[in-house]
N, C-alpha and C positions, 0 to 999 in steps of 0.2 A: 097610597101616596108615599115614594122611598122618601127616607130622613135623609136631611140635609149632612155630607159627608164630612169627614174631620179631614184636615190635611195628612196625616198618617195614616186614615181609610182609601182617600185616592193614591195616595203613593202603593199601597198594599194591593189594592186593587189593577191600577197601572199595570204593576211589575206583573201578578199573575198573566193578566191580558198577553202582555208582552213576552213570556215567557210560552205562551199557546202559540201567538203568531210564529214565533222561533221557531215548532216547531210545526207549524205548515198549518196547522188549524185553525182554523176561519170561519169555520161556520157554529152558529148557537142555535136555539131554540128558546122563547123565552119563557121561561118559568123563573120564578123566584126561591133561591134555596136558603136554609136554615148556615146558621153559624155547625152546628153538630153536626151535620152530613157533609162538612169541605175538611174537613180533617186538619183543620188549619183555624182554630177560634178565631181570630187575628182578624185574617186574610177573611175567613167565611162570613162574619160579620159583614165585613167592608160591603162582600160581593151581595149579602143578604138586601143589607142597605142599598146600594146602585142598582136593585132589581137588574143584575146581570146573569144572565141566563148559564145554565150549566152548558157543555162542550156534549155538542154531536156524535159519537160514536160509528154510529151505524151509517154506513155510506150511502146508502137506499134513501135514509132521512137527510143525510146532508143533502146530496144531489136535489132532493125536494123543496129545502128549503132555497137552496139558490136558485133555482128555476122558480119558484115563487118570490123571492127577490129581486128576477129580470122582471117579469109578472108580466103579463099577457099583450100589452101597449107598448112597448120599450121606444123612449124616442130619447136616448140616451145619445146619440149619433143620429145622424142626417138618414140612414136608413130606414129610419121608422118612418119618413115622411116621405119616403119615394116609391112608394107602393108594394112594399110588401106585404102579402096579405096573414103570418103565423110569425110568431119566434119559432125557430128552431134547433130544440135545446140541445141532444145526444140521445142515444140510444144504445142498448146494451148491457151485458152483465156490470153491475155495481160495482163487483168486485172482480173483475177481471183482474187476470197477469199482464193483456197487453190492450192497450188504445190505440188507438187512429188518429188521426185531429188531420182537419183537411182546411181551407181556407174559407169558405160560406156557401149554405144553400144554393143549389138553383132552381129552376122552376119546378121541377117535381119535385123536391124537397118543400117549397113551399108550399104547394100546393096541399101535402102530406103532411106537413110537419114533423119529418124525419130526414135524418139526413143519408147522404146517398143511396136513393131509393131508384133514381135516375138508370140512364145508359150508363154512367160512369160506376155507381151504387151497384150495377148489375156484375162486372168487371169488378171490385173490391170485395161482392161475396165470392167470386172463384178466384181470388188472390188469399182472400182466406182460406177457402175452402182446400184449398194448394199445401198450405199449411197443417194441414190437416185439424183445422178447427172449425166451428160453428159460430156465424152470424153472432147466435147468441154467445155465443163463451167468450166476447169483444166490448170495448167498448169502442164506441163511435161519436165523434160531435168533431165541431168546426169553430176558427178563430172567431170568425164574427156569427151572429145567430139570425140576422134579418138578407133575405135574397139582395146581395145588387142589382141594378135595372142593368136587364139584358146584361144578366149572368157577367159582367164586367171583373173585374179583379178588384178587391176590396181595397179601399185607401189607406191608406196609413193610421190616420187621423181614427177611422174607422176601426181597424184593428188595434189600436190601443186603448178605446173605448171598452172593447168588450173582452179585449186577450184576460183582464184578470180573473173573469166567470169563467174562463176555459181555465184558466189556472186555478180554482180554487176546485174544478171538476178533477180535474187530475188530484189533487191534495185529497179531496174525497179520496176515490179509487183508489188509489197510493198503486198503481201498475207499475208490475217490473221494467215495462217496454211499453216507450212510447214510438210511434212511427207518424213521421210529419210528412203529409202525403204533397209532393210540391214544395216551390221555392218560397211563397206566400206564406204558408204554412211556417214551414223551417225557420225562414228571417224573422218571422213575428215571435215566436217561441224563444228563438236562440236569442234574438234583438242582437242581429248581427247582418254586414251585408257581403255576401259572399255569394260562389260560384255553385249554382246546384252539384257541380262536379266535385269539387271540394269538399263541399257538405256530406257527399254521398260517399266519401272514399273516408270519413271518419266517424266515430259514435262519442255522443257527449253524455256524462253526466246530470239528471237535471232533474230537481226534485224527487232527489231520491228512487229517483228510475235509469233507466241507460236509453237514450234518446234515439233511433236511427233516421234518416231520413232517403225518401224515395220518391220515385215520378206521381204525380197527382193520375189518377186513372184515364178524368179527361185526357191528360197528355198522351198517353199511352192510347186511347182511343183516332187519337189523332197522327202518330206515329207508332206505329206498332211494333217499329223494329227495336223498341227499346225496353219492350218486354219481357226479355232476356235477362237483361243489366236488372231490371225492377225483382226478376225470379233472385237472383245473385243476392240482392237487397235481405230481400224476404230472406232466405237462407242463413243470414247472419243473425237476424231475428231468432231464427227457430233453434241456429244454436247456443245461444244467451238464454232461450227459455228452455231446453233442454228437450226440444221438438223432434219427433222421427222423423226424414223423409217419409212422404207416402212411396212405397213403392214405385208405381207410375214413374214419378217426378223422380226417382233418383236410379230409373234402370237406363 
C-alpha cells in the first residue's frame, strides 16, 4: 500500500515524470524502486512512495507493454464495434533505423494480425526489398490498429484515438526514417492538411527522426504509373540512411 505523498514528494515526483515525457518516454513497467537506486534520495523517495515504475529501456519491452496497453478488445474508438476481428499492432525489427506507418489494416491484416501482409503488403516487401533491405531489418505498423468496414479510409475521430500508440511506437524505436505511406498517413502524423504533392516534394523533422512521405502501395497498385515518382521517394530515403543502390535499380 504506497504512503500517502507530501506536497514536496508530488512536486519532485511530477517534475521527474515530466522531465521523461520531454524526453519522448512514455512507457513504464511497474515495479517499485528503493530511494538508493534513483540516485536522487529526494526524488527516489517520492517515486519509491507513488509506486511509480522505473523507465523502459529496452524497445522490444516498451513495444510490449503498449501493445498490452491497447490489450486485445480495444473499443477505444467506434472500430472496435464494427467488426473487426484482431488489433493490429506493428511488426518488425524493435530497433530499426527506418519505419513505415501506413493508415489501418485491411482484410488480410486482420485477418493475420499483421500489418501489410495483403496485395498491397506484397508491393511494400519489393519496395523494400529495392532498397536493398529485409522485411525484417524494418519496422512496420499503422495509424489506426482495428480494420475499417470495407477497408474504407479511417476517420478522423478515429485517427486521433489511436495516432498516440503509433507515436509512442515510434518513441520506442527511436528510427532515423520514418516513411508515411499515403496521405492518411502523412495528415495524421504531421496534423497538417496539405497536398500529397507538397508533402512529397519536402522532408520534416519529427520526433527526432527525418519524416518522408510517399504513395500508400494500395495507390500504386491502382495506378501504377506512379511507381516511379514512389522509386524517387524511396531514394531519398536511402540516402539519409546512407543506403547503396542495388545495382539493378541504379544501372
Amino acid at each position: 500500500m504506497p504512503r500517502k505523498l507530501s506536497p514536496e514528494q508530488k512536486r519532485a515526483a511530477a517534475d521527474r515524470i515530466s522531465y521523461y515525457r520531454e524526453m519522448g518516454i512514455h512507457d513504464f513497467y511497474k515495479r517499485t524502486v528503493s530511494a538508493e537506486s534513483s540516485g536522487d534520495e529526494e526524488v527516489g523517495a517520492a517515486i519509491a512512495a507513488a509506486e511509480l515504475p522505473p523507465i523502459i529501456t529496452d524497445p522490444a519491452a516498451a513495444l510490449e507493454a503498449i501493445r498490452k496497453e491497447i490489450g486485445p478488445d480495444c473499443t477505444r474508438c467506434k472500430l472496435g464495434k464494427l467488426g473487426r476481428k484482431q488489433i493490429v499492432f506493428g511488426v518488425g525489427n524493435p530497433r530499426a533505423e527506418l519505419m513505415f506507418a501506413g493508415e489501418g489494416p485491411g482484410a488480410d491484416e486482420d485477418a493475420q494480425g499483421e500489418p501489410f501482409v495483403g496485395r498491397a503488403g506484397q508491393l511494400l516487401n519489393k519496395m523494400i526489398e529495392a532498397m536493398g533491405l529485409k522485411r525484417s531489418d524494418v519496422y512496420i505498423a499503422n495509424v489506426v490498429k482495428c480494420r475499417p468496414p470495407s477497408n474504407r479510409t479511417p476517420e478522423r475521430d478515429e485517427c486521433e484515438t489511436c495516432l498516440p500508440f503509433l507515436l509512442r511506437q515510434i518513441d520506442a524505436i527511436q528510427p532515423k526514417a520514418i516513411v508515411a505511406l499515403g496521405a492518411t498517413a502523412a495528415k495524421a502524423l504531421l496534423q497538417i492538411n496539405d497536398t500529397m504533392m507538397s508533402m512529397r516534394s519536402r522532408t520534416y523533422e519529427f520526433r527526432g527522426a527525418k519524416l518522408f512521405v510517399t504513395y500508400h502501395p494500395a495507390y500504386l497498385l491502382r495506378d501504377p504509373r506512379q511507381k516511379a515518382e514512389t522509386w524517387k521517394d524511396l531514394q531519398q530515403v536511402m540516402q539519409y540512411l546512407g543506403l547503396k543502390l542495388p545495382e539493378k535499380a541504379s544501372s
